[in-house]
mmCIF file as gemmi writes it, N, C-alpha and C atoms, coordinates in Angstrom:
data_model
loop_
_atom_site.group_PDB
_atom_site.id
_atom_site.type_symbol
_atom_site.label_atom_id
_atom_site.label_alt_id
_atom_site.label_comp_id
_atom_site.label_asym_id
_atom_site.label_entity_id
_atom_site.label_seq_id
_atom_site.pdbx_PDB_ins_code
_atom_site.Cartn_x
_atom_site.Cartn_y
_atom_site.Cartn_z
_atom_site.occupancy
_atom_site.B_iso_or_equiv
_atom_site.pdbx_formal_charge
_atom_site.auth_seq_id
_atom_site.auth_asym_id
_atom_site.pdbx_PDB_model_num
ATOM 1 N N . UNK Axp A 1 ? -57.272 39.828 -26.467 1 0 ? 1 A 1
ATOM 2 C CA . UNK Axp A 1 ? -56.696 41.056 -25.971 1 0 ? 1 A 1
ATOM 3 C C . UNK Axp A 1 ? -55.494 41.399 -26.841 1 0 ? 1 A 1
ATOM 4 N N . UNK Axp A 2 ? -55.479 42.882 -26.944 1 0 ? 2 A 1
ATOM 5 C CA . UNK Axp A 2 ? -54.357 43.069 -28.175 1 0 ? 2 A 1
ATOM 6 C C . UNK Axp A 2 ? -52.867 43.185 -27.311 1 0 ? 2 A 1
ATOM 7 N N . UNK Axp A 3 ? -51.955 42.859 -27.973 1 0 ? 3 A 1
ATOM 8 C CA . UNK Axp A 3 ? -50.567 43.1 -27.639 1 0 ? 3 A 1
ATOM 9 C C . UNK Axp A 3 ? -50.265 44.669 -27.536 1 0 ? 3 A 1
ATOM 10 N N . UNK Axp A 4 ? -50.972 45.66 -28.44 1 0 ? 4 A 1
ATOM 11 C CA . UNK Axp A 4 ? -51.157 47.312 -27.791 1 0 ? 4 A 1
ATOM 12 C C . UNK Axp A 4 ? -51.587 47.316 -26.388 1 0 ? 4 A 1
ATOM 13 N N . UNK Axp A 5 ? -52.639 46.595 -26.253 1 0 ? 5 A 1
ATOM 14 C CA . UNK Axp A 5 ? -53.53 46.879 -24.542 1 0 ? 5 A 1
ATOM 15 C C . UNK Axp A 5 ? -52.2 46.001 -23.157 1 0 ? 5 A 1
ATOM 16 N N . UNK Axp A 6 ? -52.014 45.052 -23.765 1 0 ? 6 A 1
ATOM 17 C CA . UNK Axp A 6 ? -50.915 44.771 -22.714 1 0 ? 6 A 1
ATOM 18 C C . UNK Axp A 6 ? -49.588 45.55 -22.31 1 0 ? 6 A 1
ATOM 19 N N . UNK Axp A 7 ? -49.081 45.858 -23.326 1 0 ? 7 A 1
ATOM 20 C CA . UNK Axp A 7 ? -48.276 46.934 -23.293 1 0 ? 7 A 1
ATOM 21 C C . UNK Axp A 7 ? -48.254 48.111 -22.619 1 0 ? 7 A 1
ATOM 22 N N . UNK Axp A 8 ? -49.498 48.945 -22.709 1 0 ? 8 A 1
ATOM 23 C CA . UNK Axp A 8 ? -50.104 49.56 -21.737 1 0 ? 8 A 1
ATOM 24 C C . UNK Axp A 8 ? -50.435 49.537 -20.545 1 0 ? 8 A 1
ATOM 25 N N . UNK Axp A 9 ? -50.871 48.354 -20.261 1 0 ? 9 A 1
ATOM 26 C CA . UNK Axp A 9 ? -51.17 47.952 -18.947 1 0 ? 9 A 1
ATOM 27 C C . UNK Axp A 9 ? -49.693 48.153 -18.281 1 0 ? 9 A 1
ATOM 28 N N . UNK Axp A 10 ? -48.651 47.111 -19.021 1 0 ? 10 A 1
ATOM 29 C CA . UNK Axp A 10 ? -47.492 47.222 -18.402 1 0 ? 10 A 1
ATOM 30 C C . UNK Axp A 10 ? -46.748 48.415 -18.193 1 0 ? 10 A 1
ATOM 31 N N . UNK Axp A 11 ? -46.823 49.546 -18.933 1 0 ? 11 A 1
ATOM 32 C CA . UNK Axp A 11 ? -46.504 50.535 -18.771 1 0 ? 11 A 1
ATOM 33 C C . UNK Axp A 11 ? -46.872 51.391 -17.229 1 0 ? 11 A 1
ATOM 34 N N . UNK Axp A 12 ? -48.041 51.45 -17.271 1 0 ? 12 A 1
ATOM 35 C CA . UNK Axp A 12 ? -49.155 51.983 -16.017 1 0 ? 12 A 1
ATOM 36 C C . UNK Axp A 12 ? -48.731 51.434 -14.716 1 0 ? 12 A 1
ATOM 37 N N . UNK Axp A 13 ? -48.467 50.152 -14.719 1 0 ? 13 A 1
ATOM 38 C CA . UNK Axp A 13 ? -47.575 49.342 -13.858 1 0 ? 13 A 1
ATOM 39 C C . UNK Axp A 13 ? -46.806 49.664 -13.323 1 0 ? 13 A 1
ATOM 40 N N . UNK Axp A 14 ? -45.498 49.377 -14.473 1 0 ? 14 A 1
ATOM 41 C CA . UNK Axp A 14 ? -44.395 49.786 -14.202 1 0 ? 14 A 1
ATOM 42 C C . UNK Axp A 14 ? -44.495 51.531 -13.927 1 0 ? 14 A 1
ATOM 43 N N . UNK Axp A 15 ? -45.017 52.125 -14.272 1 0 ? 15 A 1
ATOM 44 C CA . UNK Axp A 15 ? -44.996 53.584 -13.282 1 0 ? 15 A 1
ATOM 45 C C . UNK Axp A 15 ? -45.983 53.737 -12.129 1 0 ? 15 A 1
ATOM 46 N N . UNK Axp A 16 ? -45.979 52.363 -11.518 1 0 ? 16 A 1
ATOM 47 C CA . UNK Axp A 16 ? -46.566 52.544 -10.317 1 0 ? 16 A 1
ATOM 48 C C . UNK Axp A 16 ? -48.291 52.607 -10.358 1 0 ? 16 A 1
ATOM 49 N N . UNK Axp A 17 ? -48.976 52.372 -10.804 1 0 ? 17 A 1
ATOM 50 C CA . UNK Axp A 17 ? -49.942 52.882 -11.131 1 0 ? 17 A 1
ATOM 51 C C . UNK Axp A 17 ? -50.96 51.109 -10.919 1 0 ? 17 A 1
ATOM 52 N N . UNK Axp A 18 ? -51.441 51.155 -9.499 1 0 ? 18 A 1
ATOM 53 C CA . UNK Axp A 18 ? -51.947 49.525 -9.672 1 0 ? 18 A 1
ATOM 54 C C . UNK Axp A 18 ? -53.463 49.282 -9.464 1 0 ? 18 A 1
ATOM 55 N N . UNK Axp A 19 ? -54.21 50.177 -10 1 0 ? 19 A 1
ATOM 56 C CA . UNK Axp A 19 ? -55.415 50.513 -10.35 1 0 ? 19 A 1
ATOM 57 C C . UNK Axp A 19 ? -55.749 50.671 -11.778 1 0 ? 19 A 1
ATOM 58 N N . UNK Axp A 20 ? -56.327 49.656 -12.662 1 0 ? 20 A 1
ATOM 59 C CA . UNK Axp A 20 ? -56.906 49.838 -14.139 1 0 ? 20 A 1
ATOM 60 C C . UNK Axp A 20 ? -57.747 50.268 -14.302 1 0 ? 20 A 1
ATOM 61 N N . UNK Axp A 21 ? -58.602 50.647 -13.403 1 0 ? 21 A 1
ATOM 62 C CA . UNK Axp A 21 ? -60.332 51.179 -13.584 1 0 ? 21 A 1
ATOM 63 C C . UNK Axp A 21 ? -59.742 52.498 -14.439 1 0 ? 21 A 1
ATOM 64 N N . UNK Axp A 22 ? -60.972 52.916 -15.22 1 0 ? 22 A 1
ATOM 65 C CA . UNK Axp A 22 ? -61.124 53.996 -15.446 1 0 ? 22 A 1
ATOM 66 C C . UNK Axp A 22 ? -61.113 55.324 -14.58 1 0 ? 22 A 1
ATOM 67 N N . UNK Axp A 23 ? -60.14 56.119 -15.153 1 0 ? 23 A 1
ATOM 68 C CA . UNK Axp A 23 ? -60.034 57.48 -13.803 1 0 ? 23 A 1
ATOM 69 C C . UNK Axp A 23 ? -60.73 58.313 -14.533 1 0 ? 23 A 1
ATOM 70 N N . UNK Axp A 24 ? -61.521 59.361 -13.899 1 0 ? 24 A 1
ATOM 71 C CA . UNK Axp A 24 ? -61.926 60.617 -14.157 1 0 ? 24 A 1
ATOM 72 C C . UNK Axp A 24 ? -61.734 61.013 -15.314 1 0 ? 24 A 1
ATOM 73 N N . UNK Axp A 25 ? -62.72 61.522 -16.329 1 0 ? 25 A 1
ATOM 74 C CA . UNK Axp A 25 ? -62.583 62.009 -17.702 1 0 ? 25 A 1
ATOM 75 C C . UNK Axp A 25 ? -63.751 62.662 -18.266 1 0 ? 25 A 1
ATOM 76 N N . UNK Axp A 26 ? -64.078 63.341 -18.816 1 0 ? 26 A 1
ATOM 77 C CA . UNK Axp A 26 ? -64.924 63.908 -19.787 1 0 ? 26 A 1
ATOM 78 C C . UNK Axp A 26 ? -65.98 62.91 -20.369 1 0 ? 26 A 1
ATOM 79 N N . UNK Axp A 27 ? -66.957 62.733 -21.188 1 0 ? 27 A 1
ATOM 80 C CA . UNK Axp A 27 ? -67.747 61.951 -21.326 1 0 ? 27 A 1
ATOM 81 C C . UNK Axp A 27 ? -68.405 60.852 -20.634 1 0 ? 27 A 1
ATOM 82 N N . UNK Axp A 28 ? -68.374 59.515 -21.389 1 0 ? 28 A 1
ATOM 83 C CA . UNK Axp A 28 ? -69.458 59.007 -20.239 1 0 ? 28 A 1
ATOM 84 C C . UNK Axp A 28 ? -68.982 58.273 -19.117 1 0 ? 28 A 1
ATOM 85 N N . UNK Axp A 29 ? -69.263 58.267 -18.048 1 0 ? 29 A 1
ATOM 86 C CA . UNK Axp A 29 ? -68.863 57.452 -17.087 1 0 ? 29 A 1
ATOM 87 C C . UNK Axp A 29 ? -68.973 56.066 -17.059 1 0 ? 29 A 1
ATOM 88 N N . UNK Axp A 30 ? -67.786 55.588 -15.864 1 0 ? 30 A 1
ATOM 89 C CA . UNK Axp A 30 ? -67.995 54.005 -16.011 1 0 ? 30 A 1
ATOM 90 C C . UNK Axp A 30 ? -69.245 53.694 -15.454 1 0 ? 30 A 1
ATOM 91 N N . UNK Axp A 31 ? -69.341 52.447 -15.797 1 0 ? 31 A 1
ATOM 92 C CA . UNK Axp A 31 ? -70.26 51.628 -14.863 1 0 ? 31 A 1
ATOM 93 C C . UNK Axp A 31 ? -69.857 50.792 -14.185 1 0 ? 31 A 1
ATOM 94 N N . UNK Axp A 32 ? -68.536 50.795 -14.4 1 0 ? 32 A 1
ATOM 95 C CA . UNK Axp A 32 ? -67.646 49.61 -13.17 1 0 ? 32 A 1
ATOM 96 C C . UNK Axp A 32 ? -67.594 50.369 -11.891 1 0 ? 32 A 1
ATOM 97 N N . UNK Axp A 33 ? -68.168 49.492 -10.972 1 0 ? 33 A 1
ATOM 98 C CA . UNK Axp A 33 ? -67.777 49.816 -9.619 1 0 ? 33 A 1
ATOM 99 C C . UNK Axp A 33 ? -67.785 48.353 -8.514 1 0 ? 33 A 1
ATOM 100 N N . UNK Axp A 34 ? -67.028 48.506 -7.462 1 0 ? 34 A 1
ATOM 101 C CA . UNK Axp A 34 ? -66.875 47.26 -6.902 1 0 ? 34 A 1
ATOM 102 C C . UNK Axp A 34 ? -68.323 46.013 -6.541 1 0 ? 34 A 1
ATOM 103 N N . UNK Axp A 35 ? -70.004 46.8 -6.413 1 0 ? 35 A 1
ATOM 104 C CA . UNK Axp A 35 ? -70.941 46.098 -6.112 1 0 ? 35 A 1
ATOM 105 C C . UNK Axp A 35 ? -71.219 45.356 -7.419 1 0 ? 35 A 1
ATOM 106 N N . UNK Axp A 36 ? -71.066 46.369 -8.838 1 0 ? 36 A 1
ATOM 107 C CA . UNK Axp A 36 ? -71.311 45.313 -9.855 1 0 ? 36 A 1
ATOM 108 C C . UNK Axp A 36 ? -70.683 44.347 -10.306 1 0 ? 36 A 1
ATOM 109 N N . UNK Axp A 37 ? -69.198 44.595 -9.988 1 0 ? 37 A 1
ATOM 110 C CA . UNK Axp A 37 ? -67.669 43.612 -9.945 1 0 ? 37 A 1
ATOM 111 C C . UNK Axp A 37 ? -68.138 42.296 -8.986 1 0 ? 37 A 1
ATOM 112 N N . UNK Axp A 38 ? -68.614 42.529 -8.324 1 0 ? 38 A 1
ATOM 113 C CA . UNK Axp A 38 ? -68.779 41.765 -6.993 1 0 ? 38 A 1
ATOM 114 C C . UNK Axp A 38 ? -70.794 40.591 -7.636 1 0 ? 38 A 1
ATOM 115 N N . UNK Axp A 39 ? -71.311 41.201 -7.97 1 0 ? 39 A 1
ATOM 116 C CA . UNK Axp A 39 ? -72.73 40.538 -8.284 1 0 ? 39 A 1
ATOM 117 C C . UNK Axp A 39 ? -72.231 39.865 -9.735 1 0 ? 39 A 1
ATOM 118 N N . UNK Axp A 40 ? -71.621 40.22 -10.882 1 0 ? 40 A 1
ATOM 119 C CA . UNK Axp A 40 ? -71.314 39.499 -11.659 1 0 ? 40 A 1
ATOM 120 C C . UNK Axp A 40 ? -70.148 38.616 -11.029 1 0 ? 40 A 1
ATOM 121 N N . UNK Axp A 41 ? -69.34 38.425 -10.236 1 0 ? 41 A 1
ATOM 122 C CA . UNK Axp A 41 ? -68.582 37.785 -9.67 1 0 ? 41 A 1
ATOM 123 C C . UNK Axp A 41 ? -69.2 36.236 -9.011 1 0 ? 41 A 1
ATOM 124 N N . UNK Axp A 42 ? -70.162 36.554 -8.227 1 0 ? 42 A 1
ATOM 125 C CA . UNK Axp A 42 ? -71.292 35.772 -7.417 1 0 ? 42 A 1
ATOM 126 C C . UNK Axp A 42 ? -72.003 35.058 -8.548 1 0 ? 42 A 1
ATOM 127 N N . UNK Axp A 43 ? -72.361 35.743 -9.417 1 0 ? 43 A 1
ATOM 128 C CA . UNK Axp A 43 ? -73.644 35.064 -10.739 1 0 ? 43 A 1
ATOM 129 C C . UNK Axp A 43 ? -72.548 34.081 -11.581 1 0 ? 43 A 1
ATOM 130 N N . UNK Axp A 44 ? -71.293 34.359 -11.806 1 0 ? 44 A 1
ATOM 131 C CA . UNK Axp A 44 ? -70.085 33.228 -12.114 1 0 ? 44 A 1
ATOM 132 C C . UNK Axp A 44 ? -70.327 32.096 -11.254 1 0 ? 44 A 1
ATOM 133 N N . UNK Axp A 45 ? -70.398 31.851 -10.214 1 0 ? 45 A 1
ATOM 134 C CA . UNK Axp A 45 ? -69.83 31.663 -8.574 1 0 ? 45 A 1
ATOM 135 C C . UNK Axp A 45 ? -71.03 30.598 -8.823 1 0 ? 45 A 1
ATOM 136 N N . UNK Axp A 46 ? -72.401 31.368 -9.626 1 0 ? 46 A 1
ATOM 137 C CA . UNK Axp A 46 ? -73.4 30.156 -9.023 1 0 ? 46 A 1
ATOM 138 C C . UNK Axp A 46 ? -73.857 29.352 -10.032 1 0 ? 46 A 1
ATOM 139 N N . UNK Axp A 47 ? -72.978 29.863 -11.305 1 0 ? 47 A 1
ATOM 140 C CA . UNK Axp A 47 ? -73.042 28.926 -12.507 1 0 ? 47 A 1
ATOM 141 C C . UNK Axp A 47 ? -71.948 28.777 -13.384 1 0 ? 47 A 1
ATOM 142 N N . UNK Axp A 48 ? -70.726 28.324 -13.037 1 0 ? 48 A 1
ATOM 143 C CA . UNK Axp A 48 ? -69.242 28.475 -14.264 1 0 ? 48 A 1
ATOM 144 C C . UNK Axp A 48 ? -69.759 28.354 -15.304 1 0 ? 48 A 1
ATOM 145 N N . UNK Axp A 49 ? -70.738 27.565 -15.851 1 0 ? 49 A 1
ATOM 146 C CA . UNK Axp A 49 ? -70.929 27.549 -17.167 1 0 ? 49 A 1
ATOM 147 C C . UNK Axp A 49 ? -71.832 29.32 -17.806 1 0 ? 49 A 1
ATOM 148 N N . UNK Axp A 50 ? -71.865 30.292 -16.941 1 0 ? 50 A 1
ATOM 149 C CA . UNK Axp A 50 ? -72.475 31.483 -17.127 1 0 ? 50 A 1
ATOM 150 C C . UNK Axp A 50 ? -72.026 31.846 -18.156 1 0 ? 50 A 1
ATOM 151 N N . UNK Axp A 51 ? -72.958 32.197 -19.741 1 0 ? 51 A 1
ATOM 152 C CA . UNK Axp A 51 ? -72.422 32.445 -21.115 1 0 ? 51 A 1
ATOM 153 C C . UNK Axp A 51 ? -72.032 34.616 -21.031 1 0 ? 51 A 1
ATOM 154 N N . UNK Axp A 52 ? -71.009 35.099 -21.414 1 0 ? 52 A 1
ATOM 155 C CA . UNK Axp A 52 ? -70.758 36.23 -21.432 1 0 ? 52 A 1
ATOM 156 C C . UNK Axp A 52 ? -72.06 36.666 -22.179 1 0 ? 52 A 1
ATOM 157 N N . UNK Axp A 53 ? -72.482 36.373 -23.233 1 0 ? 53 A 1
ATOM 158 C CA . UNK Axp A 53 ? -73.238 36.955 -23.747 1 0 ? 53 A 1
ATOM 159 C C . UNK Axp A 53 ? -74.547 37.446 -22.996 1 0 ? 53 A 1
ATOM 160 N N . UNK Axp A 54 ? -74.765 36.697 -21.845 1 0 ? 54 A 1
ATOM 161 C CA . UNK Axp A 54 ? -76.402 36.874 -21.127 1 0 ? 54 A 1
ATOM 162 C C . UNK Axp A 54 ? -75.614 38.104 -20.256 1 0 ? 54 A 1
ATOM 163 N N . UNK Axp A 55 ? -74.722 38.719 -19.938 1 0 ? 55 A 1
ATOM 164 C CA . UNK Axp A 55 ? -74.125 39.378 -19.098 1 0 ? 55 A 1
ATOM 165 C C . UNK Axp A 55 ? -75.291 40.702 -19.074 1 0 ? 55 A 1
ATOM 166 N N . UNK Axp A 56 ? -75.536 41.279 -20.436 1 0 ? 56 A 1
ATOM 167 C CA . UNK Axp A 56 ? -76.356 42.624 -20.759 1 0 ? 56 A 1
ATOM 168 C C . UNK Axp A 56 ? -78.041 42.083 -20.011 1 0 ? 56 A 1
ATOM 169 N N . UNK Axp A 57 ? -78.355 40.763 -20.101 1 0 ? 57 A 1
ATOM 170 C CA . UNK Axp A 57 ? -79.718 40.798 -20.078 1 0 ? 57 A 1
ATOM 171 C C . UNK Axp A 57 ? -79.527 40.529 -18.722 1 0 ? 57 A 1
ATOM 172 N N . UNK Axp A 58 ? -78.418 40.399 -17.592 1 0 ? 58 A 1
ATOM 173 C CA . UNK Axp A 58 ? -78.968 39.673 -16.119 1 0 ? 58 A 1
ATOM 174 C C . UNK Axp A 58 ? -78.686 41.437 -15.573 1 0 ? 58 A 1
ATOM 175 N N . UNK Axp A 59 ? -77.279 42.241 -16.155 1 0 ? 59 A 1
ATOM 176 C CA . UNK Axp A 59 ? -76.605 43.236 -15.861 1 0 ? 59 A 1
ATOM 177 C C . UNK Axp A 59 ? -77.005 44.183 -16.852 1 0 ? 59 A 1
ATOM 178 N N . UNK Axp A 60 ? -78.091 44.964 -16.829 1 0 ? 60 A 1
ATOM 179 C CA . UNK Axp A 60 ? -78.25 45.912 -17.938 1 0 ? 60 A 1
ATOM 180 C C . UNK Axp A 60 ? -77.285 47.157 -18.096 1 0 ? 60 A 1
ATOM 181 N N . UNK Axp A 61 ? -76.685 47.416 -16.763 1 0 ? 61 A 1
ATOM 182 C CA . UNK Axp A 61 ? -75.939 48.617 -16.731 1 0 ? 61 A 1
ATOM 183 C C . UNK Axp A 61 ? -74.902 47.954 -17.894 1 0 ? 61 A 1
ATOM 184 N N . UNK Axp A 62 ? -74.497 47.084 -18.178 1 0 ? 62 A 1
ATOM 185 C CA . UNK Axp A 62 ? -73.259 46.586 -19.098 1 0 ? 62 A 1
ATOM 186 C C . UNK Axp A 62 ? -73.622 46.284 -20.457 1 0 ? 62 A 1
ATOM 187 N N . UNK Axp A 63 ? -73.208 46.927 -21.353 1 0 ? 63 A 1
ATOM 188 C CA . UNK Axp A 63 ? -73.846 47.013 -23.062 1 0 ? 63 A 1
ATOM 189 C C . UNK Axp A 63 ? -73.134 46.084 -23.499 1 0 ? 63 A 1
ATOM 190 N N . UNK Axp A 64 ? -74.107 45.152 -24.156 1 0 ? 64 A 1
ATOM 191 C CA . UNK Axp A 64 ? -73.988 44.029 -25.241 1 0 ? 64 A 1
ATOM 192 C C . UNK Axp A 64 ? -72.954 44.472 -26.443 1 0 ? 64 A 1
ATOM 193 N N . UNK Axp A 65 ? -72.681 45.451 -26.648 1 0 ? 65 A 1
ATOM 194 C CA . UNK Axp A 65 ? -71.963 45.488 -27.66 1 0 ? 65 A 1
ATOM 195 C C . UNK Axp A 65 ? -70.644 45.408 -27.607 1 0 ? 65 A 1
């Protein structure tokens, strides 16, 4: 994670702001929402050793790249 992105974060913070999701914008929408937060959460849950990389092939909504 870059020292730009933390910075930011802290910024957003510190003005109150304690939600990181993506807000409302033009182009494409997220695909984060709390059920997929929650099923990749569980699929951790039922294997710690779960490799990030299989994330696209169990979770297709989430791009490999």
């Amino acid at each position: 994670m870059s020292e730009g992105k933390v910075s930011q974060w802290f910024r957003h913070f510190k003005d109150g702001q304690t939600n990181m999701r993506d807000e409302d914008r033009s182009g494409h929408k997220s695909v984060m929402h709390d059920n997929l937060v929650e099923n990749v959460n569980n699929k951790t849950r039922e294997n710690w050793q779960f490799p990030i990389s299989e994330l696209s092939v169990c979770f297709p909504q989430i791009s490999h790249i």
